[in-house]
BALOBA-1460 file (C-alpha; in Angstrom, 3 decimals):
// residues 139
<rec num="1" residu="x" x="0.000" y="0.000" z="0.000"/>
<rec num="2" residu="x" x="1.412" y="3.152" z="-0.936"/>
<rec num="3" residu="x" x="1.738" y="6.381" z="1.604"/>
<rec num="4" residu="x" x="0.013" y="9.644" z="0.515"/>
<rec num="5" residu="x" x="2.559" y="12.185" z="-0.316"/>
<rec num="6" residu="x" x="1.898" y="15.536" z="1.611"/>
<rec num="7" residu="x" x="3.295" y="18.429" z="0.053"/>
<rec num="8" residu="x" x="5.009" y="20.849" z="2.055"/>
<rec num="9" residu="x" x="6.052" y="24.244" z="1.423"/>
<rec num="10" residu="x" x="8.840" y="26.338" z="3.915"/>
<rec num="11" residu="x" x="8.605" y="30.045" z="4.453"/>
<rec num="12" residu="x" x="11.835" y="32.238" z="5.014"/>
<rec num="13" residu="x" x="11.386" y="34.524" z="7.483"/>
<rec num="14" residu="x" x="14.231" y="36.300" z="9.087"/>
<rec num="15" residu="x" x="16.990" y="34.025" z="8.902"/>
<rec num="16" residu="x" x="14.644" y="30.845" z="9.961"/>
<rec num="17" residu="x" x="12.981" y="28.661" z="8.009"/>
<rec num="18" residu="x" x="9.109" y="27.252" z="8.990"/>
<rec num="19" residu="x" x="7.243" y="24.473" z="7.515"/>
<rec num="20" residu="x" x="4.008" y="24.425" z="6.062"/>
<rec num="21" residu="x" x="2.141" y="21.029" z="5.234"/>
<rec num="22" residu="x" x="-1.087" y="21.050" z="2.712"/>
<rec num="23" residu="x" x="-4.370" y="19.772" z="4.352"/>
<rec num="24" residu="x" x="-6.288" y="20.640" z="1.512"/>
<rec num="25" residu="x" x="-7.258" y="22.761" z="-1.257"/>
<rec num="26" residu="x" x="-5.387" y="25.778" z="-0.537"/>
<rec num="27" residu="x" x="-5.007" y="25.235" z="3.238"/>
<rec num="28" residu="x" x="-1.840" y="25.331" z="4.809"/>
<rec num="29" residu="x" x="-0.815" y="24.154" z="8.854"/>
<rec num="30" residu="x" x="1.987" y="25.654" z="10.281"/>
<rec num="31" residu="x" x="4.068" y="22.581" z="11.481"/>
<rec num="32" residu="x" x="6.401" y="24.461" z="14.510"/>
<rec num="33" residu="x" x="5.487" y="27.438" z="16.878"/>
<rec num="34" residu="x" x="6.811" y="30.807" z="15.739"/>
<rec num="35" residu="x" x="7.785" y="33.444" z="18.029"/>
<rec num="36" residu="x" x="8.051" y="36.648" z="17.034"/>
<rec num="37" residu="x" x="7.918" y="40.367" z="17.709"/>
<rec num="38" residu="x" x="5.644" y="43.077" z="16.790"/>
<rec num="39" residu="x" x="6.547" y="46.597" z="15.718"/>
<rec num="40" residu="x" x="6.903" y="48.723" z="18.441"/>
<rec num="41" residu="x" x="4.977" y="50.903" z="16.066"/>
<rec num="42" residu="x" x="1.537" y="49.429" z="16.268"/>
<rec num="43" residu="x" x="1.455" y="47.332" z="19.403"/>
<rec num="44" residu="x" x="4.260" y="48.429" z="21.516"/>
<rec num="45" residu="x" x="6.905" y="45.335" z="20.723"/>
<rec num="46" residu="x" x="4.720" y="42.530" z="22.181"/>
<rec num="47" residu="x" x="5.317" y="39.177" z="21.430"/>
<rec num="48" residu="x" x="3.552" y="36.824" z="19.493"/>
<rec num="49" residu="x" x="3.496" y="33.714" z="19.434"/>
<rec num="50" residu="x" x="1.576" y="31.652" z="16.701"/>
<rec num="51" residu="x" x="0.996" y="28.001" z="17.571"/>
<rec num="52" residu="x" x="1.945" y="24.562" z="15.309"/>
<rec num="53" residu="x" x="-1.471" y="23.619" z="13.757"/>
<rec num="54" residu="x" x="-2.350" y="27.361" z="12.950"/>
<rec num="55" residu="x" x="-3.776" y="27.326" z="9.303"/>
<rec num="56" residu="x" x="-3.412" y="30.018" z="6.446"/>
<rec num="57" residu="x" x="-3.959" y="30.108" z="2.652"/>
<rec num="58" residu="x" x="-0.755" y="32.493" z="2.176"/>
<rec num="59" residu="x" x="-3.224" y="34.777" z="0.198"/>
<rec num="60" residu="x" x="-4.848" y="38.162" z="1.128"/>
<rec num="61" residu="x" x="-4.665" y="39.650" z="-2.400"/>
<rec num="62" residu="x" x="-6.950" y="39.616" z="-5.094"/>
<rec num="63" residu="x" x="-6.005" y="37.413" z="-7.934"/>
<rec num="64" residu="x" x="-4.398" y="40.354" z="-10.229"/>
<rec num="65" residu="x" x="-1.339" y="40.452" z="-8.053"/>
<rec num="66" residu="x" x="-0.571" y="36.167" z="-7.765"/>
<rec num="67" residu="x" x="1.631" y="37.079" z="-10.739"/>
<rec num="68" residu="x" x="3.894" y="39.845" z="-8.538"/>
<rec num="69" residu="x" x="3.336" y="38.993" z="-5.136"/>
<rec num="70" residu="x" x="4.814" y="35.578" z="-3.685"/>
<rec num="71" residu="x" x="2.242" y="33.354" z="-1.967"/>
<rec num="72" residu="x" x="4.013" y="31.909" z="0.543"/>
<rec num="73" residu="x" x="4.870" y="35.130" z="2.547"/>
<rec num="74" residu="x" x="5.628" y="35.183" z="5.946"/>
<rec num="75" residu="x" x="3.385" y="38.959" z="6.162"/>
<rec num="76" residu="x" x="0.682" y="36.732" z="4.770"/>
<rec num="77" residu="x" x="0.259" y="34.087" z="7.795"/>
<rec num="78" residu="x" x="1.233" y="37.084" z="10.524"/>
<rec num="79" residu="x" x="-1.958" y="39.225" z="9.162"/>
<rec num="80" residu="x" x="-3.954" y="35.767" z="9.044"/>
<rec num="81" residu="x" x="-3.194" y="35.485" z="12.514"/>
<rec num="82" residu="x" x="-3.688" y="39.146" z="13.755"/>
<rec num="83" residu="x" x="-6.897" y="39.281" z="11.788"/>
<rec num="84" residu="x" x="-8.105" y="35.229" z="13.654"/>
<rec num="85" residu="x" x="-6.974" y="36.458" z="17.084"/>
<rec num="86" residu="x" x="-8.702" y="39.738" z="16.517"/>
<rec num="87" residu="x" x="-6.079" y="42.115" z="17.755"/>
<rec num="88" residu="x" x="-7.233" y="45.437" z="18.520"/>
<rec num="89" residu="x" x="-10.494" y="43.787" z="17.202"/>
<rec num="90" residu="x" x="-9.542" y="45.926" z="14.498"/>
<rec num="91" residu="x" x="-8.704" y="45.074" z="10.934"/>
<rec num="92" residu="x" x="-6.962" y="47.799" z="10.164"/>
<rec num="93" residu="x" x="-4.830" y="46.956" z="12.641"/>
<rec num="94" residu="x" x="-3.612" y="43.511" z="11.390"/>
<rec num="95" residu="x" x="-3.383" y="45.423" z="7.918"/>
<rec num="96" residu="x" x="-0.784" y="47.475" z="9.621"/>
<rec num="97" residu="x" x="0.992" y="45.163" z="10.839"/>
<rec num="98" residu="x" x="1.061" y="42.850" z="7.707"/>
<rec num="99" residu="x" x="2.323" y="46.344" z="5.890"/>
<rec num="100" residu="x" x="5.258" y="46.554" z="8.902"/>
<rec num="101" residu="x" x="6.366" y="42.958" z="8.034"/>
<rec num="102" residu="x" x="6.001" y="42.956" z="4.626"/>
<rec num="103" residu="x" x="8.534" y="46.182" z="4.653"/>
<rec num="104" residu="x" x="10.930" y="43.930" z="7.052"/>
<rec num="105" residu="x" x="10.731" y="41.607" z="4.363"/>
<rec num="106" residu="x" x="12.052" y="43.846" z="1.636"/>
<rec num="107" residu="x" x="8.986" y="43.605" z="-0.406"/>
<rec num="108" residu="x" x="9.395" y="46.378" z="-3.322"/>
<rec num="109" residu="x" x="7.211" y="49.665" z="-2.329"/>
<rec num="110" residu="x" x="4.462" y="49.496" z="-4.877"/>
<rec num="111" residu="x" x="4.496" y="45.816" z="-4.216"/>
<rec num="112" residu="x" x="3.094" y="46.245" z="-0.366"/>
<rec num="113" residu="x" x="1.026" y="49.453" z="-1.560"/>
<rec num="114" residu="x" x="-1.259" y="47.437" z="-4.029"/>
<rec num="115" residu="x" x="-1.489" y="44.286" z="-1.667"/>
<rec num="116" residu="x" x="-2.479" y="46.881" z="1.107"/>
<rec num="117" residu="x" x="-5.410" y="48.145" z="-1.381"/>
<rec num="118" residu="x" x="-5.780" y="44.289" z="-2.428"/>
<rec num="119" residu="x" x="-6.393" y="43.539" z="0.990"/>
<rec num="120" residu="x" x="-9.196" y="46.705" z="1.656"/>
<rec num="121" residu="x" x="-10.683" y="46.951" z="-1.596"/>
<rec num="122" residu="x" x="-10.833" y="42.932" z="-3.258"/>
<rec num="123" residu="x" x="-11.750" y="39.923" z="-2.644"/>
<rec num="124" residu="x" x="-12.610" y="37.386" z="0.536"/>
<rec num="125" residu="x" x="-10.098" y="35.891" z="2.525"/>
<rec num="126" residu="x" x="-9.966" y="32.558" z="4.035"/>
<rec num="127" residu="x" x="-10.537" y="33.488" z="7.379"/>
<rec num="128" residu="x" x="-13.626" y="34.772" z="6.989"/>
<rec num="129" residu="x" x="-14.261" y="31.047" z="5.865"/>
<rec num="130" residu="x" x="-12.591" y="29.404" z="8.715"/>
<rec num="131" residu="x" x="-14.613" y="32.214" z="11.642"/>
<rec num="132" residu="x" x="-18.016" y="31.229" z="10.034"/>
<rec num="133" residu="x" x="-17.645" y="27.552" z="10.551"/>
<rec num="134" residu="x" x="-16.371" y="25.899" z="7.007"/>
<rec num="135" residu="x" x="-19.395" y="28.327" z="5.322"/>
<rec num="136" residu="x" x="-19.350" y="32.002" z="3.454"/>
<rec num="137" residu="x" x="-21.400" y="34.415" z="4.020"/>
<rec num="138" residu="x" x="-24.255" y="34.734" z="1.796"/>
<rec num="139" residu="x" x="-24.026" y="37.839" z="-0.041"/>
Protein backbone atom coordinates (compact mmCIF):
# COMPACT_ATOMS: atom_id res chain seq x y z
CA UNK A 1 0.00 0.00 0.00
CA UNK A 2 1.41 3.15 -0.94
CA UNK A 3 1.74 6.38 1.60
CA UNK A 4 0.01 9.64 0.51
CA UNK A 5 2.56 12.19 -0.32
CA UNK A 6 1.90 15.54 1.61
CA UNK A 7 3.30 18.43 0.05
CA UNK A 8 5.01 20.85 2.05
CA UNK A 9 6.05 24.24 1.42
CA UNK A 10 8.84 26.34 3.91
CA UNK A 11 8.60 30.04 4.45
CA UNK A 12 11.84 32.24 5.01
CA UNK A 13 11.39 34.52 7.48
CA UNK A 14 14.23 36.30 9.09
CA UNK A 15 16.99 34.02 8.90
CA UNK A 16 14.64 30.84 9.96
CA UNK A 17 12.98 28.66 8.01
CA UNK A 18 9.11 27.25 8.99
CA UNK A 19 7.24 24.47 7.51
CA UNK A 20 4.01 24.43 6.06
CA UNK A 21 2.14 21.03 5.23
CA UNK A 22 -1.09 21.05 2.71
CA UNK A 23 -4.37 19.77 4.35
CA UNK A 24 -6.29 20.64 1.51
CA UNK A 25 -7.26 22.76 -1.26
CA UNK A 26 -5.39 25.78 -0.54
CA UNK A 27 -5.01 25.23 3.24
CA UNK A 28 -1.84 25.33 4.81
CA UNK A 29 -0.82 24.15 8.85
CA UNK A 30 1.99 25.65 10.28
CA UNK A 31 4.07 22.58 11.48
CA UNK A 32 6.40 24.46 14.51
CA UNK A 33 5.49 27.44 16.88
CA UNK A 34 6.81 30.81 15.74
CA UNK A 35 7.78 33.44 18.03
CA UNK A 36 8.05 36.65 17.03
CA UNK A 37 7.92 40.37 17.71
CA UNK A 38 5.64 43.08 16.79
CA UNK A 39 6.55 46.60 15.72
CA UNK A 40 6.90 48.72 18.44
CA UNK A 41 4.98 50.90 16.07
CA UNK A 42 1.54 49.43 16.27
CA UNK A 43 1.45 47.33 19.40
CA UNK A 44 4.26 48.43 21.52
CA UNK A 45 6.90 45.34 20.72
CA UNK A 46 4.72 42.53 22.18
CA UNK A 47 5.32 39.18 21.43
CA UNK A 48 3.55 36.82 19.49
CA UNK A 49 3.50 33.71 19.43
CA UNK A 50 1.58 31.65 16.70
CA UNK A 51 1.00 28.00 17.57
CA UNK A 52 1.94 24.56 15.31
CA UNK A 53 -1.47 23.62 13.76
CA UNK A 54 -2.35 27.36 12.95
CA UNK A 55 -3.78 27.33 9.30
CA UNK A 56 -3.41 30.02 6.45
CA UNK A 57 -3.96 30.11 2.65
CA UNK A 58 -0.76 32.49 2.18
CA UNK A 59 -3.22 34.78 0.20
CA UNK A 60 -4.85 38.16 1.13
CA UNK A 61 -4.67 39.65 -2.40
CA UNK A 62 -6.95 39.62 -5.09
CA UNK A 63 -6.01 37.41 -7.93
CA UNK A 64 -4.40 40.35 -10.23
CA UNK A 65 -1.34 40.45 -8.05
CA UNK A 66 -0.57 36.17 -7.77
CA UNK A 67 1.63 37.08 -10.74
CA UNK A 68 3.89 39.85 -8.54
CA UNK A 69 3.34 38.99 -5.14
CA UNK A 70 4.81 35.58 -3.68
CA UNK A 71 2.24 33.35 -1.97
CA UNK A 72 4.01 31.91 0.54
CA UNK A 73 4.87 35.13 2.55
CA UNK A 74 5.63 35.18 5.95
CA UNK A 75 3.39 38.96 6.16
CA UNK A 76 0.68 36.73 4.77
CA UNK A 77 0.26 34.09 7.79
CA UNK A 78 1.23 37.08 10.52
CA UNK A 79 -1.96 39.23 9.16
CA UNK A 80 -3.95 35.77 9.04
CA UNK A 81 -3.19 35.49 12.51
CA UNK A 82 -3.69 39.15 13.76
CA UNK A 83 -6.90 39.28 11.79
CA UNK A 84 -8.10 35.23 13.65
CA UNK A 85 -6.97 36.46 17.08
CA UNK A 86 -8.70 39.74 16.52
CA UNK A 87 -6.08 42.11 17.75
CA UNK A 88 -7.23 45.44 18.52
CA UNK A 89 -10.49 43.79 17.20
CA UNK A 90 -9.54 45.93 14.50
CA UNK A 91 -8.70 45.07 10.93
CA UNK A 92 -6.96 47.80 10.16
CA UNK A 93 -4.83 46.96 12.64
CA UNK A 94 -3.61 43.51 11.39
CA UNK A 95 -3.38 45.42 7.92
CA UNK A 96 -0.78 47.47 9.62
CA UNK A 97 0.99 45.16 10.84
CA UNK A 98 1.06 42.85 7.71
CA UNK A 99 2.32 46.34 5.89
CA UNK A 100 5.26 46.55 8.90
CA UNK A 101 6.37 42.96 8.03
CA UNK A 102 6.00 42.96 4.63
CA UNK A 103 8.53 46.18 4.65
CA UNK A 104 10.93 43.93 7.05
CA UNK A 105 10.73 41.61 4.36
CA UNK A 106 12.05 43.85 1.64
CA UNK A 107 8.99 43.60 -0.41
CA UNK A 108 9.39 46.38 -3.32
CA UNK A 109 7.21 49.67 -2.33
CA UNK A 110 4.46 49.50 -4.88
CA UNK A 111 4.50 45.82 -4.22
CA UNK A 112 3.09 46.24 -0.37
CA UNK A 113 1.03 49.45 -1.56
CA UNK A 114 -1.26 47.44 -4.03
CA UNK A 115 -1.49 44.29 -1.67
CA UNK A 116 -2.48 46.88 1.11
CA UNK A 117 -5.41 48.14 -1.38
CA UNK A 118 -5.78 44.29 -2.43
CA UNK A 119 -6.39 43.54 0.99
CA UNK A 120 -9.20 46.71 1.66
CA UNK A 121 -10.68 46.95 -1.60
CA UNK A 122 -10.83 42.93 -3.26
CA UNK A 123 -11.75 39.92 -2.64
CA UNK A 124 -12.61 37.39 0.54
CA UNK A 125 -10.10 35.89 2.52
CA UNK A 126 -9.97 32.56 4.04
CA UNK A 127 -10.54 33.49 7.38
CA UNK A 128 -13.63 34.77 6.99
CA UNK A 129 -14.26 31.05 5.87
CA UNK A 130 -12.59 29.40 8.71
CA UNK A 131 -14.61 32.21 11.64
CA UNK A 132 -18.02 31.23 10.03
CA UNK A 133 -17.64 27.55 10.55
CA UNK A 134 -16.37 25.90 7.01
CA UNK A 135 -19.40 28.33 5.32
CA UNK A 136 -19.35 32.00 3.45
CA UNK A 137 -21.40 34.42 4.02
CA UNK A 138 -24.26 34.73 1.80
CA UNK A 139 -24.03 37.84 -0.04
Amino acid sequence: MRESLKMITKVKFQDKEFEFIKVSDNIWELQSDIDIRLSEKHHCSLPLKINKGFLTDFRTGPKLLDKIVPKKGMWYVIHDCLYQIGISGCRAAADNEQHYWMKECRVPFFTRMAITAGVKLFGQPYWDYYRNGGTFPKS
